[in-house]
C-alpha positions in Angstrom: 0.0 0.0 0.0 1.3 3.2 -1.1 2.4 5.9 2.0 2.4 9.8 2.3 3.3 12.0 4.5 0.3 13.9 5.9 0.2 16.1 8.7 3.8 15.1 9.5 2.4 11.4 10.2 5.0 9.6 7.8 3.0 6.6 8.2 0.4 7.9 7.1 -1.5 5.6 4.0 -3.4 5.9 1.2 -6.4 4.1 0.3 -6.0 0.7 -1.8 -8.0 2.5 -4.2 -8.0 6.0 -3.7 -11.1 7.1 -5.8 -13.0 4.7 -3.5 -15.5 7.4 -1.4 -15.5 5.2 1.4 -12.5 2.3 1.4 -12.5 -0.6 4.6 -10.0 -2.6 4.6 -9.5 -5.4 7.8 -11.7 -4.2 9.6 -12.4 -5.7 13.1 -14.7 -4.5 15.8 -14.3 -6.1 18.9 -16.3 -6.0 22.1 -14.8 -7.4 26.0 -17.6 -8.7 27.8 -16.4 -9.8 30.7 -14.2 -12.9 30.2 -16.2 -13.4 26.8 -14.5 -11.6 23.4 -17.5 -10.7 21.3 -16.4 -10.6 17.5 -18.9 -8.0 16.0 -16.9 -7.9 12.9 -14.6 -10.4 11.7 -12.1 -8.9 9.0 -14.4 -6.8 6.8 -13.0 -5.3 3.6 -15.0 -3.6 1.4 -15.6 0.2 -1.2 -18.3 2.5 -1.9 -17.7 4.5 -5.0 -19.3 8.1 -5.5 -23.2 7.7 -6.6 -23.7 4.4 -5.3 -26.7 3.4 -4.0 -26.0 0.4 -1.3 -27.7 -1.5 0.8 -26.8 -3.2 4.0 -28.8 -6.0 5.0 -28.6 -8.7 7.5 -30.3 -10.5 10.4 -31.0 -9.3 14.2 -27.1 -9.7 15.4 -25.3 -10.1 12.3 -23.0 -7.0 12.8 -25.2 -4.5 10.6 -25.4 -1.9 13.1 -21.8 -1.9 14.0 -20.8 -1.5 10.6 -23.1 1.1 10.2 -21.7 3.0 13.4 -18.3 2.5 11.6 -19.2 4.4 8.6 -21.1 7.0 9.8 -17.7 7.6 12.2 -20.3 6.9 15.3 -17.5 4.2 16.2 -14.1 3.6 15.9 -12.7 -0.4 14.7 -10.7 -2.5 16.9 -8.5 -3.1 14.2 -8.2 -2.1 10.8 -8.2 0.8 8.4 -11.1 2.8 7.3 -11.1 6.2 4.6 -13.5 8.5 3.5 -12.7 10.5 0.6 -9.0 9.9 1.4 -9.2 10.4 4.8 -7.8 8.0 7.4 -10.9 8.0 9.8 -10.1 5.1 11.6 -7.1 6.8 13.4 -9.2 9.9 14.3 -9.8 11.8 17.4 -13.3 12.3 19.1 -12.7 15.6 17.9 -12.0 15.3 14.5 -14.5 12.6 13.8 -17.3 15.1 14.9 -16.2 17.2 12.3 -16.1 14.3 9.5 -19.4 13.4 10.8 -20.9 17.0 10.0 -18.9 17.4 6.6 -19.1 14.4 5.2 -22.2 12.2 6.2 -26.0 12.4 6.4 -27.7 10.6 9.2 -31.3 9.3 8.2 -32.9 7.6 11.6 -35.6 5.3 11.9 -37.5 7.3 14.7 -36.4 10.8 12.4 -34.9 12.4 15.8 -36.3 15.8 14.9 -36.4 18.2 17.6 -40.6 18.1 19.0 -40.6 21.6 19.8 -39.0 22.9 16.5 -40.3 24.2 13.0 -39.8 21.8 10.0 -37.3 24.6 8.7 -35.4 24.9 12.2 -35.1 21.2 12.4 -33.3 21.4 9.2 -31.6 24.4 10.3 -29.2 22.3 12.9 -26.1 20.5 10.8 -25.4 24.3 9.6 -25.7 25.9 13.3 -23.4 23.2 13.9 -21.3 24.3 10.8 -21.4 28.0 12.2 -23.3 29.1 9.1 -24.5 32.4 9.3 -28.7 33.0 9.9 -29.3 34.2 6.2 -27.6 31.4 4.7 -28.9 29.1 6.7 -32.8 29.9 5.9 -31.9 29.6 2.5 -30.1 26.3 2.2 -33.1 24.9 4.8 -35.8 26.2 2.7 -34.0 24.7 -0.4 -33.6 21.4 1.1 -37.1 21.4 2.3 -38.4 21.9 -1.2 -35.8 19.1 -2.1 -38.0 16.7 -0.4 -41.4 18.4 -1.9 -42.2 20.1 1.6 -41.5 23.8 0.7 -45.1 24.3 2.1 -44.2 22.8 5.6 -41.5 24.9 6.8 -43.2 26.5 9.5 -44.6 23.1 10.7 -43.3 21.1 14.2 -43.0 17.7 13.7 -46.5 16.6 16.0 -48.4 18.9 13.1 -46.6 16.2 10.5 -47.4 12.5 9.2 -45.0 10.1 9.7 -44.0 10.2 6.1 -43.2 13.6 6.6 -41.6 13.9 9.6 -39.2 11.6 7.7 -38.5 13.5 4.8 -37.6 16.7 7.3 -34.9 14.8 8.7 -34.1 13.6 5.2 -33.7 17.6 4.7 -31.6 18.0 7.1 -29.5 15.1 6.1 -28.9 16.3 2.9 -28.7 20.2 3.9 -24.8 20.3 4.3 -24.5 18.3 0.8 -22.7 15.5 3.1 -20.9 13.1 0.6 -22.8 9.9 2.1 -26.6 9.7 2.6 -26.6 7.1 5.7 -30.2 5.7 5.9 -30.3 3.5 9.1 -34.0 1.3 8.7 -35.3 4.2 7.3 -39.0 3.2 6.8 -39.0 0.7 9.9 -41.2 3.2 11.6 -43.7 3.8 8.8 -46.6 2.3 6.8 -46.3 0.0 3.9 -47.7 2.7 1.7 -45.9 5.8 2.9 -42.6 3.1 3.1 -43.0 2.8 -0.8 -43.0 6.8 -1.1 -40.1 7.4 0.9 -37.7 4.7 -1.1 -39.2 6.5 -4.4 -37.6 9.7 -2.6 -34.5 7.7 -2.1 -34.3 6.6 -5.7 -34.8 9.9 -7.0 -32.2 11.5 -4.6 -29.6 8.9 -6.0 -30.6 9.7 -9.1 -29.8 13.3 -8.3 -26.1 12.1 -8.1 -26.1 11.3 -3.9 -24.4 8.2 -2.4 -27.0 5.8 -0.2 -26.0 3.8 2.0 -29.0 2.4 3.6 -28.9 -0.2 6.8 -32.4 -2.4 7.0 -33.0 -6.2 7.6 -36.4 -6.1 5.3 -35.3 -7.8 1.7 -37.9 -5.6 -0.1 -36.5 -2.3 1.4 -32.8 -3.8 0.8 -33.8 -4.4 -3.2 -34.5 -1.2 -4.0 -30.9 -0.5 -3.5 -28.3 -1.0 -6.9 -25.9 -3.1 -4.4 -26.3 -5.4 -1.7 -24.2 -6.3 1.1 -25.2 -9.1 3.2 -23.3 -9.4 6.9 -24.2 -12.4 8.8 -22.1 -13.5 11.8 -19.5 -10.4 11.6 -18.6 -11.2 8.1 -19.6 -10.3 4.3 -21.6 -13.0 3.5 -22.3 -12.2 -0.5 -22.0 -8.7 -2.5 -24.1 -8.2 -4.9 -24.9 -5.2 -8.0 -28.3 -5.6 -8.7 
């Protein structure tokens, strides 16, 4: 593997393939409980290219979540290496993977995780507070990511005034607001209807469509095959990996 020198770290390395968005190579996750070693991951290697659209599907336990902690920087590996867009994020500070987190990636919950007492547009508002973005600027990218999601007529809405559908896409908003370079979807229609589930993947598709990177977490095959890739994980390990 090739080395730079970066930030005077001369062992400092690049990706395996640096035009890779995300690049995991190795990578454990290893959990002490106890006397008991809990594997979560088991050697994982894998890329994301720019304008993917990947899914992540596996069982109750399979390691799914803790992957998905790893690339959205929520969690550091036991062992391996991990880049996004070049960057070593596996050998990161608390610090500086807060700021990765608010540059680079879009968190989509399953429960939305909007703030109850705050407008639709405020909601959306928050990566960019975050980002120290100046009021003006702020009301204008929200308002624009808001119409994004076809709910230009909502801004002024709190989320108890919204459908679940809704709600949904507001924190969609406010996933995409910063332009993050990874959409990161974690069971993104788990808390929603079968018919307001179909209109939220439509928004997905058209969003990837729009040139975005999806990576979306879920253990329901009919959510997962709406993705162009899937990656199973059972038992800590890639199980198959498969372009649609």
């Amino acid at each position: 593997m090739d080395e730079i020198q970066k930030n005077g770290d001369e062992n400092y390395q690049l990706p395996a393939n640096p035009n890779s968005l995300i690049c995991m190579r190795n990578i454990w996750r290893t959990y002490q409980m106890g006397t008991e070693t809990l594997h979560a991951l088991r050697d994982v290697s894998f890329d994301v290219k720019r304008g993917e659209y990947v899914a992540i599907i596996g069982p109750s336990g399979s390691g799914k979540s803790t992957l998905m902690n790893l690339i959205g920087c929520l969690d550091s590996p036991s062992n391996g290496h991990y880049w996004i867009n070049n960057n070593l994020v596996s050998d990161m500070t608390d610090d500086e993977l807060a700021r990765i987190r608010n540059k680079e990636i879009g968190f989509v919950f399953q429960t939305f995780n909007l703030l109850p007492r705050a407008t639709a547009l405020h909601n959306v508002e928050l990566p960019l507070i975050y980002a120290g973005i100046g009021a003006a600027e702020r009301h204008d990218k929200a308002q624009a990511s808001l119409a994004a999601v076809e709910l230009a007529d909502r801004v002024t809405h709190r989320p108890n005034e919204l459908s679940g559908g809704q709600r949904q896409r507001v924190a969609i908003a406010r996933a995409l607001v910063n332009h993050p370079s990874i959409l990161l979807a974690d069971e993104p229609t788990g808390a929603l209807d079968s018919k307001t589930s179909v209109e939220i993947m439509a928004l997905f598709e058209r969003l990837w469509e729009d040139g975005n990177t999806i990576i979306l977490v879920t253990h329901e095959p009919e959510v997962a095959e709406r993705a162009k890739r899937i990656i199973t994980i059972r038992d800590g390990v890639i199980e198959s990996d498969l372009q649609q």
